[in-house]
C-alpha positions in Angstrom: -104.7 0.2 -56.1 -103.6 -3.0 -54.1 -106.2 -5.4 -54.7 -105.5 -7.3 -51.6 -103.6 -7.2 -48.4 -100.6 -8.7 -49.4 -99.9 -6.0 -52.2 -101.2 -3.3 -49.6 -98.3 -4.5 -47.0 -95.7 -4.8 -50.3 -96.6 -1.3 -51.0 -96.0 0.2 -47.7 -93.0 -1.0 -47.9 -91.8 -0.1 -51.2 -92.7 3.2 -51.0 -91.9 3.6 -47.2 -89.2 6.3 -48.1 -91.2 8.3 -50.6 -94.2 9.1 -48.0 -94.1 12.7 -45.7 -93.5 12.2 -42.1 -97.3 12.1 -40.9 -97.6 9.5 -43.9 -94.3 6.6 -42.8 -96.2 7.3 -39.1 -99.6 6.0 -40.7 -97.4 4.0 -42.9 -95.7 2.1 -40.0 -99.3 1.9 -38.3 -101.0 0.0 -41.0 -98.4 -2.2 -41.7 -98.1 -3.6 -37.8 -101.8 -3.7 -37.2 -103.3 -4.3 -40.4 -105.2 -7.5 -38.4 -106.7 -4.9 -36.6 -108.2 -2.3 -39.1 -111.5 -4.0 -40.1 -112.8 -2.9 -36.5 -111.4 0.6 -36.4 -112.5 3.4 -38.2 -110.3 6.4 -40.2 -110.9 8.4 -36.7 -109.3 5.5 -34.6 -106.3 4.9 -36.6 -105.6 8.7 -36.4 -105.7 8.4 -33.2 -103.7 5.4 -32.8 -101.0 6.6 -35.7 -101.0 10.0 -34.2 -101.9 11.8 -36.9 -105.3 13.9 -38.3 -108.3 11.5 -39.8 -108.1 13.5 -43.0 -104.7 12.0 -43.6 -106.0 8.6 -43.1 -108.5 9.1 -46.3 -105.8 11.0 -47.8 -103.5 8.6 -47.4 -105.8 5.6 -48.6 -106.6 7.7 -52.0 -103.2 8.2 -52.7 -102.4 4.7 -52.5 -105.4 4.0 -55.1 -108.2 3.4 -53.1 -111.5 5.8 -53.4 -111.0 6.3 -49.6 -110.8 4.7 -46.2 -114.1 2.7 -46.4 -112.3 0.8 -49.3 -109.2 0.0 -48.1 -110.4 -1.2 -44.9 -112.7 -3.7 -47.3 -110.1 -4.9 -48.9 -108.1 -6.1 -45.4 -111.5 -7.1 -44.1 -111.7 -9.7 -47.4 -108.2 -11.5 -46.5 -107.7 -11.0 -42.3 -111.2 -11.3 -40.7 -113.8 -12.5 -42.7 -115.6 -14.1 -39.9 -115.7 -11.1 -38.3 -118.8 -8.8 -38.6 -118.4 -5.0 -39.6 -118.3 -2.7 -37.0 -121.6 -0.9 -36.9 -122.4 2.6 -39.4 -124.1 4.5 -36.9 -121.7 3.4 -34.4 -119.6 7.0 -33.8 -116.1 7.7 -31.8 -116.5 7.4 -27.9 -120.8 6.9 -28.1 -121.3 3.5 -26.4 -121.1 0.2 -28.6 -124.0 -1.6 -29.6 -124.2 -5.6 -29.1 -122.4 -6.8 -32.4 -120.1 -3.5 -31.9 -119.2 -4.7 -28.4 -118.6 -8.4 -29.5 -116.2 -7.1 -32.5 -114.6 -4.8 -30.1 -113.6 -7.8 -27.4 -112.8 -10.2 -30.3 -110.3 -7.3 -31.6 -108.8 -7.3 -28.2 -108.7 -10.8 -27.6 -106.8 -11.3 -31.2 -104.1 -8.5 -29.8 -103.4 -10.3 -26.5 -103.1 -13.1 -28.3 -100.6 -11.8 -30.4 -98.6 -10.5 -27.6 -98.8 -13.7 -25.6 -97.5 -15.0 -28.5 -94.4 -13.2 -28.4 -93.6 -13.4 -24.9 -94.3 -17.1 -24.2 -91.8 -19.4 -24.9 -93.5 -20.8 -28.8 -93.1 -16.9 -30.0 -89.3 -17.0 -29.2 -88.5 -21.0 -29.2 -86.9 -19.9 -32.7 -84.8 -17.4 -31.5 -83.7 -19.5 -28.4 -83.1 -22.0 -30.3 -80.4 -20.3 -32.5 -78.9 -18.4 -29.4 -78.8 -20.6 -26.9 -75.8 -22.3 -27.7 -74.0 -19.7 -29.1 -70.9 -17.7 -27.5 -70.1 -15.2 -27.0 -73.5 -13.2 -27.9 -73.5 -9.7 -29.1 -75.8 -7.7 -28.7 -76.3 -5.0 -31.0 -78.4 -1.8 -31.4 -78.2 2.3 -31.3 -80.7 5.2 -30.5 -83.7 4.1 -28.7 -82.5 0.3 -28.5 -79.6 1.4 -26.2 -81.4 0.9 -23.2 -83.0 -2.6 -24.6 -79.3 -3.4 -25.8 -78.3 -2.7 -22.1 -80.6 -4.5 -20.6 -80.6 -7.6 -22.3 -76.4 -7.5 -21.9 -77.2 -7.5 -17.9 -79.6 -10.0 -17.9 -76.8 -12.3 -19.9 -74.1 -11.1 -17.9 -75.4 -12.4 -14.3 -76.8 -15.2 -15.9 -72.9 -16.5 -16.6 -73.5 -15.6 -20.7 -70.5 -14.1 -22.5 -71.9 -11.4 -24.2 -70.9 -8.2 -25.3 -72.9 -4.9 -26.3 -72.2 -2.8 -30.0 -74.1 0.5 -29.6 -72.2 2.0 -32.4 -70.5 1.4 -35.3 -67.1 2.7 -34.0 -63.4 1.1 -33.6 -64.4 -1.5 -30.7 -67.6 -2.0 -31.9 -66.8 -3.1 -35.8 -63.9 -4.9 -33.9 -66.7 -7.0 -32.2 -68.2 -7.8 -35.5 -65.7 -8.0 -37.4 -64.3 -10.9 -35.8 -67.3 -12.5 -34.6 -66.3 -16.2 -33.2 -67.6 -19.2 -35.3 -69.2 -20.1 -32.2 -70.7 -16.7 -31.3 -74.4 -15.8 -32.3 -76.4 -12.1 -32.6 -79.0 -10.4 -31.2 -79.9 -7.2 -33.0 -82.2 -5.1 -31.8 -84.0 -1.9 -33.9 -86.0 1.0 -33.1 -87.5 3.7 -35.8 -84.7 4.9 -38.1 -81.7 4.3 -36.0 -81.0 0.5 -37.8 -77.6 1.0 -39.2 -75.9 -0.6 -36.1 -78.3 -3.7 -36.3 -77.9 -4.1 -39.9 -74.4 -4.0 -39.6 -74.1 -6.8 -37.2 -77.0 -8.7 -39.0 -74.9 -8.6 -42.3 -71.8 -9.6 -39.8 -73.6 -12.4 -38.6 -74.3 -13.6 -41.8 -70.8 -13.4 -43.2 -69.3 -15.1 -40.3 -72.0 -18.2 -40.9 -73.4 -17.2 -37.3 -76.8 -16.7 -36.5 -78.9 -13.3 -36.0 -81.6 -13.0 -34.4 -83.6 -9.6 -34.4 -86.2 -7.6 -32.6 -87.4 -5.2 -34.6 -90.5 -2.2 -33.9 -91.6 -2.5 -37.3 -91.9 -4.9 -40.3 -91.6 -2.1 -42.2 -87.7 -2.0 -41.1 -84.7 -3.3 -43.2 -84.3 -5.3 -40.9 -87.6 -7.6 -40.2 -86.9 -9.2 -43.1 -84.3 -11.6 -41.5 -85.5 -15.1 -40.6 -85.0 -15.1 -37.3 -86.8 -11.8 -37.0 -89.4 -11.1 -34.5 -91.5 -7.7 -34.6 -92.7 -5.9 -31.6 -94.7 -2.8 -32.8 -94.0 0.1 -30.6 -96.1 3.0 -29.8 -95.2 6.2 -30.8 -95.9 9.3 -28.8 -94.2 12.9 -29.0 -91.8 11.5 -31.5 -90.4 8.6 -29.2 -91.5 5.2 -29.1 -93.5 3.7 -26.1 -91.4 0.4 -25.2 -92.9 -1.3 -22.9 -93.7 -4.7 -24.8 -90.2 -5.0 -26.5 -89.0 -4.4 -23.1 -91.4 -7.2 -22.4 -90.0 -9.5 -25.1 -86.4 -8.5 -24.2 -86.3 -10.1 -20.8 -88.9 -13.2 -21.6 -85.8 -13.6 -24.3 -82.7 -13.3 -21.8 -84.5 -15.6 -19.6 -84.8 -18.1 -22.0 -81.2 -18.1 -23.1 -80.0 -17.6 -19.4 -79.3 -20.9 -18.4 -76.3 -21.9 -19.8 -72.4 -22.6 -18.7 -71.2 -20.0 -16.4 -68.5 -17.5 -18.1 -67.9 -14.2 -17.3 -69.2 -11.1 -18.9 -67.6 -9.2 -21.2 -67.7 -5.5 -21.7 -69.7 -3.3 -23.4 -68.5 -1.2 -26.3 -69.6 1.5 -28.3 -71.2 3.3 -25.0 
């Protein structure tokens, strides 16, 4: 059993691969809102993780726990110990009593500080920081980043940025990064499974002593573990990911790096 949060978060990780579907789509759940699962119950996160509340208990025994109730304990200890429990005879869509309500709005307020975190110029200062001086940029990512990798590439491009898109690992695109310019920099992005292109130009990055920067829709992913890594949980519905806060993140970042010399765009590969 992991005795504390930080060996419950090193465990989802290490075992990602090993779990069945409905278990990496809890897996990925817990690990991005674990802040958040002192004031839900086993009902909520099935809900939110899109999956049945028997898995939940199933799920936390087969990790070691006795069920539910205990794991959620065991986050309570380490994320929110000023927080009080949520209520026992409080029940899924009843009305909240007093405390309930004021755990309920502090839960919220904790999220939207998280996410105003990320979009405000202190969440990405980091990544500006190691792109803004770089060119050309490239901008990488596949499958449900495509659009993101798109967007961000326009955003660049009538800004004056030289930048170039890698959607794929084919002939132009390992061209791209493999001759990445000393002065050039990264931006990978990386939703669900498809990560190969991002890793790839991560690892080219770090070859070519350039820096990568990474948005990423899980820390569960390969690649959240780079420093300059910034994760944007997404929510998953029907098998695709809901992305309206990396989309979010993706423009507060290509403002922030837009201001720089004027150079024309270059184009996009891997399409």
């Amino acid at each position: 059993m992991p005795p504390d949060v930080h060996a419950l978060a090193e465990r989802l990780r290490r075992d990602y691969d090993r779990f069945s579907p409905a278990q990496q789509s809890l897996a990925r759940y817990l690990a991005d809102h674990l802040a958040d699962i002192p004031l839900m119950s086993a009902h909520e996160v099935a809900s939110s993780a899109h999956c049945r509340p028997a898995t939940v208990g199933r799920f936390a025994q087969a990790l070691g726990y006795a069920g539910y109730p205990e794991m959620q304990r065991v986050v309570r200890r380490a994320q929110r110990p000023g927080l009080p429990p949520r209520p026992a005879e409080r029940q899924l869509g009843l009305p909240l009593s007093a405390e309930g309500l004021d755990a309920a709005l502090a839960a919220e307020r904790l999220a939207l500080e998280d996410a105003a975190e990320r979009l405000t110029a202190p969440g990405l200062a980091p990544l500006v920081a190691a792109l803004a001086p770089r060119t050309p940029l490239v901008v990488a990512g596949e499958g449900h980043a495509r659009p993101l990798v798109t967007l961000a590439q326009e955003r660049l491009g009538r800004a004056g940025r030289a930048v170039a898109a890698v959607t794929a690992l084919d002939p132009p695109g390992r061209a791209w990064l493999d001759a990445l310019a000393p002065d050039g920099g990264v931006l990978a992005i990386a939703i669900g499974r498809d990560v190969g292109v991002a890793q790839t130009a991560v690892a080219a990055a770090r070859a070519a002593g350039v820096p990568a920067a990474v948005l990423v829709d899980s820390s569960l992913s390969p690649v959240a573990r780079s420093p300059l890594a910034r994760v944007v949980p997404a929510d998953t519905r029907n098998g695709a990911p809901s992305l309206v806060a990396m989309v979010a993140v993706v423009q507060a970042l290509a403002g922030a790096l837009a201001p720089a010399p004027s150079r024309p765009g270059l184009a996009a590969v891997g399409a």
